[in-house]
VOPAGU-2260 file (C-alpha; in pm, 1 decimal, decimal comma):
REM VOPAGU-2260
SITE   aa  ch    i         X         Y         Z
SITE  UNK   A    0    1252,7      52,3     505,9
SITE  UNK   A    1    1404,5     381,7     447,0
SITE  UNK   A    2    1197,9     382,5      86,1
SITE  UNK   A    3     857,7     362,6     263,1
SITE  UNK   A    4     847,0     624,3     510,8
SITE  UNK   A    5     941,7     889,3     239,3
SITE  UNK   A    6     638,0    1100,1     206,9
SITE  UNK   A    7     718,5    1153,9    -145,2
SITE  UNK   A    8     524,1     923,0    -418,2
SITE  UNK   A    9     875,5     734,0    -515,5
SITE  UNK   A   10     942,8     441,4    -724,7
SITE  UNK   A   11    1204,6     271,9    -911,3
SITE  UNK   A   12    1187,0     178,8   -1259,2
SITE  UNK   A   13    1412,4      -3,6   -1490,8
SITE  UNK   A   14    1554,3     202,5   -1836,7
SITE  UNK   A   15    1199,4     103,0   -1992,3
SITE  UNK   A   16     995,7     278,4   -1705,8
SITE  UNK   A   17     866,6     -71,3   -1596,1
SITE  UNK   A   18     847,0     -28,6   -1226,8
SITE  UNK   A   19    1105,4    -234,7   -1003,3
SITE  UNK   A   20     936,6     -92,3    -724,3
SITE  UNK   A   21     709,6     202,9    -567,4
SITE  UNK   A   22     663,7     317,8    -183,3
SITE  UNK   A   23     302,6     336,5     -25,9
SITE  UNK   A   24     266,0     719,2    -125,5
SITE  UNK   A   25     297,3     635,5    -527,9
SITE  UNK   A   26      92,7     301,4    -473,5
SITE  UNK   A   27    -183,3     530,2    -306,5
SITE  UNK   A   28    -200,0     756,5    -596,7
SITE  UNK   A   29    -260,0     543,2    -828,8
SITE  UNK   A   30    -549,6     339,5    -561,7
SITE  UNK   A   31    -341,7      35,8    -487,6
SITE  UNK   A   32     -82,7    -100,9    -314,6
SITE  UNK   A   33     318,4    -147,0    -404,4
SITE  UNK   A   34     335,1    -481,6    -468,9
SITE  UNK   A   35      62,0    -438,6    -788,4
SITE  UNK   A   36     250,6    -145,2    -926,5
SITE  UNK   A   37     540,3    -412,8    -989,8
SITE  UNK   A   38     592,7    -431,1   -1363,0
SITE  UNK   A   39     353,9    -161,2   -1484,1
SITE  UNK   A   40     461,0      96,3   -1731,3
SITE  UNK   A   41     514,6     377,0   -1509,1
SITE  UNK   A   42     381,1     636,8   -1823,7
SITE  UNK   A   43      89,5     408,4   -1847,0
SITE  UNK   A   44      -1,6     542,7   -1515,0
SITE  UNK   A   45      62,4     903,7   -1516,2
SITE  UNK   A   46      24,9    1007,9   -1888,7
SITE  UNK   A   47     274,9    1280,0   -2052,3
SITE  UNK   A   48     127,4    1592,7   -2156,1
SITE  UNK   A   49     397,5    1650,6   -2410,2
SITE  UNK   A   50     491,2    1310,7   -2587,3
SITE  UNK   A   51     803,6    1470,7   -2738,6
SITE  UNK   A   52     971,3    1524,6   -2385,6
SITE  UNK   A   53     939,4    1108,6   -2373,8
SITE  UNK   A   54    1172,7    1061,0   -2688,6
SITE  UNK   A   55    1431,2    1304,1   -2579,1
SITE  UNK   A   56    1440,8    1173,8   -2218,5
SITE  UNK   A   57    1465,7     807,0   -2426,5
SITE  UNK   A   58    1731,8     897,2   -2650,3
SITE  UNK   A   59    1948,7    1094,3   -2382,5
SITE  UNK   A   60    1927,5     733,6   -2141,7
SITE  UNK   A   61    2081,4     533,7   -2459,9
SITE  UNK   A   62    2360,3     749,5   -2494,4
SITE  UNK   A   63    2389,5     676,5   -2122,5
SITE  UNK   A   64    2338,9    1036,9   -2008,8
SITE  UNK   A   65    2284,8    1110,1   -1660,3
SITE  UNK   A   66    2071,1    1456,6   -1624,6
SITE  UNK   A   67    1772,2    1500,2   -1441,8
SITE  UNK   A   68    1465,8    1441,9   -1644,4
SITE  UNK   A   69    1144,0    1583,8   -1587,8
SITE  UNK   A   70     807,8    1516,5   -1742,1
SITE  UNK   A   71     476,9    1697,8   -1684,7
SITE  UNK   A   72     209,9    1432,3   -1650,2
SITE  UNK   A   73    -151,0    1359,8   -1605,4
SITE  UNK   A   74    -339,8    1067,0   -1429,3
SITE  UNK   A   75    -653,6     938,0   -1258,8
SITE  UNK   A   76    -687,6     953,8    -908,5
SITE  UNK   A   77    -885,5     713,5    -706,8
SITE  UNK   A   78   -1173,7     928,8    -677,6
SITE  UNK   A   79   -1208,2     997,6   -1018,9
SITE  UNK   A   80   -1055,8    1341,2   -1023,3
SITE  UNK   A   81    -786,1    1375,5   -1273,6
SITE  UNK   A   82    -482,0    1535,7   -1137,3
SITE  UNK   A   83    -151,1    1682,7   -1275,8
SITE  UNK   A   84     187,5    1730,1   -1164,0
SITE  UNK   A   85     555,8    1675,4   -1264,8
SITE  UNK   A   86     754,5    1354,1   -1266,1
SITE  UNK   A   87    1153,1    1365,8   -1214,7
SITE  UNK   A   88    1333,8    1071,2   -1317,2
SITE  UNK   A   89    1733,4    1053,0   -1185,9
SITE  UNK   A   90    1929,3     756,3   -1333,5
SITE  UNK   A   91    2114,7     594,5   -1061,4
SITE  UNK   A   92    2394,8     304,6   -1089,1
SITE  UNK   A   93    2680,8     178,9    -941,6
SITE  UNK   A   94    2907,2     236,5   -1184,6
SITE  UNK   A   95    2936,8     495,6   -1516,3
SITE  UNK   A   96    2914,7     175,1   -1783,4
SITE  UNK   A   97    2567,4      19,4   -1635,9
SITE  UNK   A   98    2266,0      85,1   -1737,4
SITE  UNK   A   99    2093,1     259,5   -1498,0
SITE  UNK   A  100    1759,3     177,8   -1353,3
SITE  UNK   A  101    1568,6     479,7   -1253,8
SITE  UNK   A  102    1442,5     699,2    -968,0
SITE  UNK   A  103    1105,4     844,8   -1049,4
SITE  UNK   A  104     945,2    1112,9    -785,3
SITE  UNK   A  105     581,5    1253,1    -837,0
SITE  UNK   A  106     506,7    1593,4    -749,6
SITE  UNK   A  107     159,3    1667,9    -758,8
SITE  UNK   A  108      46,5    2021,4    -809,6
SITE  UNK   A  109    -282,6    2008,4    -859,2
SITE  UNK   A  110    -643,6    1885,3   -1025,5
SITE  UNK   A  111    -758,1    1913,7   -1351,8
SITE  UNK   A  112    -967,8    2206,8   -1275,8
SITE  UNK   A  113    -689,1    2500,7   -1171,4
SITE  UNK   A  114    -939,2    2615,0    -874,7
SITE  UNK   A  115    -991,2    2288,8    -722,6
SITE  UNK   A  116    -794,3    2181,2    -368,1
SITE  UNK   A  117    -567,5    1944,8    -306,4
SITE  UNK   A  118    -696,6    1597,8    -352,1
SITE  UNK   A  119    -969,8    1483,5     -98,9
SITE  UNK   A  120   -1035,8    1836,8      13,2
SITE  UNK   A  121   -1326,5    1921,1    -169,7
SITE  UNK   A  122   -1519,0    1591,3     -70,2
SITE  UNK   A  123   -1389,3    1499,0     294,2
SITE  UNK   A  124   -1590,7    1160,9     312,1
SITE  UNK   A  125   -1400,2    1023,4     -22,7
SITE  UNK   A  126   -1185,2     671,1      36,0
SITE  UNK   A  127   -1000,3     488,9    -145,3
SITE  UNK   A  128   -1032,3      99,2    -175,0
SITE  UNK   A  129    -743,1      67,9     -14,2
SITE  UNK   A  130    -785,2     316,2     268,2
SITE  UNK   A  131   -1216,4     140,9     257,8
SITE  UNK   A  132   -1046,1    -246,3     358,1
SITE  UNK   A  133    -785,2     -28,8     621,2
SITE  UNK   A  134   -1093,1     108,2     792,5
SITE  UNK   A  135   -1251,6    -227,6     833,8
SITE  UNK   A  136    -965,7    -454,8     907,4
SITE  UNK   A  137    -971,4    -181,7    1202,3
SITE  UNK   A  138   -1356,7    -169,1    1280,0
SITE  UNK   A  139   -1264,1    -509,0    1306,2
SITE  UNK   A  140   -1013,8    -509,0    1605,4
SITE  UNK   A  141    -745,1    -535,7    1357,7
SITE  UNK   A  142    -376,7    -426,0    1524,9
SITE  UNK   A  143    -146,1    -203,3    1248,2
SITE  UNK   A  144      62,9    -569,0    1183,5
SITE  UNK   A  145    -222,5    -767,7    1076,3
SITE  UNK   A  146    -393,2    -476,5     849,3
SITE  UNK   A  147     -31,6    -473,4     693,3
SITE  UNK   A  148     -83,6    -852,5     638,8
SITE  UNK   A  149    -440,7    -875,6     487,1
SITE  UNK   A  150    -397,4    -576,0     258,5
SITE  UNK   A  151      -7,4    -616,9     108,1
SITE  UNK   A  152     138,0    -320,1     309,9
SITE  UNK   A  153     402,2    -270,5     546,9
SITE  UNK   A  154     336,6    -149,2     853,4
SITE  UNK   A  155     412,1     175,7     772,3
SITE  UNK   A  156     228,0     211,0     467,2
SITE  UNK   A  157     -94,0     123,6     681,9
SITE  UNK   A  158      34,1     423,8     876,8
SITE  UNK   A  159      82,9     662,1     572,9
SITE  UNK   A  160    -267,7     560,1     489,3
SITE  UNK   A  161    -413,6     616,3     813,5
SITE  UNK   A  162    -234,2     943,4     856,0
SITE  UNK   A  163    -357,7    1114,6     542,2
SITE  UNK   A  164    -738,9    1002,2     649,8
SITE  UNK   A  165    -699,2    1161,6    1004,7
SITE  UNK   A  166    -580,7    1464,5     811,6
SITE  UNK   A  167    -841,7    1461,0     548,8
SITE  UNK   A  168   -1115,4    1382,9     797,6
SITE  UNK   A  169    -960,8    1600,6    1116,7
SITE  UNK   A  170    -997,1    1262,2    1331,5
SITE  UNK   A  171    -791,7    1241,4    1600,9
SITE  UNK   A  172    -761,8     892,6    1650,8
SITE  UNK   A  173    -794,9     531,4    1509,3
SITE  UNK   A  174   -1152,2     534,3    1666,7
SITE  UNK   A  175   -1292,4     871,6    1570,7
SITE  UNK   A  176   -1118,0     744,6    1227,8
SITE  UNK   A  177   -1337,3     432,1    1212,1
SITE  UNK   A  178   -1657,1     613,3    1372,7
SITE  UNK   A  179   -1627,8     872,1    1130,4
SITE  UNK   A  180   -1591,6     589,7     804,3
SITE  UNK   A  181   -1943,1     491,5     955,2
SITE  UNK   A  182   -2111,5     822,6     972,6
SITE  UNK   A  183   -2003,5     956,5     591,5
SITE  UNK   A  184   -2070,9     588,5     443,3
SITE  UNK   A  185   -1753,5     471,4     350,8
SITE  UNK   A  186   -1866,3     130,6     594,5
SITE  UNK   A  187   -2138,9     -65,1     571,9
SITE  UNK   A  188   -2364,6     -40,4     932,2
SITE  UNK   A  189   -2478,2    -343,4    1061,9
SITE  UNK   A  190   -2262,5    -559,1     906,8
SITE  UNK   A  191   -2010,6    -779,6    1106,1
SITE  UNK   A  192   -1721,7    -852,0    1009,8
SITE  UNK   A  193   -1678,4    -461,2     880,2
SITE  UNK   A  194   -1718,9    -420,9     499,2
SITE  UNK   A  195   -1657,9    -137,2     295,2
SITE  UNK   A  196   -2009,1     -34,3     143,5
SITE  UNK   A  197   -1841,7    -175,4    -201,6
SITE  UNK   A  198   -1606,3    -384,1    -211,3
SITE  UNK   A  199   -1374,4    -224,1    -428,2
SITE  UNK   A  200   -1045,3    -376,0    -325,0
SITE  UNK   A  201    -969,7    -560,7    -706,1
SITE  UNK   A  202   -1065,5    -228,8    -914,9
């Protein structure tokens, strides 16, 4: 799909803001995958910074206006680091008298602290859960298809995820990828099948 090769951290919520669904770059964001993000209040995950700009984005959908909407909002990332950045919501529908659902792009701009790098920069051998079980489905032997399978991706999220470890870590390939997961402890040596050094696949 289209939806999960954008780049972009995308999703689709309802009126409400309960997600419909989300593409692998706003799943890995918020340290999971798509399919979880299903239902979840998408300003429980990326917190306003000005609760007033919710209300008047609210009160412009239920007279059925159809602006762009932007929000400046704060969240967790996987690592811990708290990041901020702007979310754009643009009500989309078939026709004028629906109600639209909506389509909600993240644009991060940076960490909470103003001099910090983008995310992952400032601590190379940082994964996250779901980038820990990619690594080991491939120390494993695992092909692109069957990591897709065992962790709830597509085949191209797998990809997306792989892609922004070879940039993070310079690898590049799938087995200077894996040998490097070894060598900053992000896998457990001596272990067979490959584990993550904590199983952190549920948080």
């Amino acid at each position: 799909m289209l939806f999960d090769r954008v780049a972009v951290p995308v999703a689709v919520c309802d009126v409400y803001g309960s997600v419909q669904a989300a593409n692998p770059a706003m799943a890995a964001e918020c340290g999971t995958t798509p399919g979880r993000l299903r239902g979840r209040d998408v300003l429980d995950l990326f917190q306003p910074q000005e609760s007033g700009q919710v209300e008047r984005i609210a009160q412009a959908l239920r007279l059925r206006h159809r602006s762009r909407y932007q929000v400046s909002v704060r969240w967790q990332a996987p690592d811990g680091s708290e990041r901020h950045g702007q979310l754009t919501a643009d009500p989309v529908s078939d026709t004028v008298e629906e109600t639209p659902a909506l389509l909600v792009m993240l644009r991060v701009q940076g960490e909470g602290d103003p001099g910090a790098d983008r995310p992952g920069e400032d601590s190379p051998a940082r994964a996250t859960p779901i980038e820990a079980r990619i690594l080991a489905l491939l120390a494993g032997g695992a092909t692109t298809a069957r990591a897709a399978r065992e962790t709830g991706l597509t085949t191209d999220g797998v990809t997306y995820h792989l892609r922004r470890l070879s940039a993070r870590w310079d690898a590049a390939n799938r087995t200077e990828l894996v040998a490097r997961a070894y060598a900053v402890g992000v896998l457990t040596p001596g272990v067979w099948p490959p584990a993550p050094v904590m199983d952190t696949d549920e948080r």
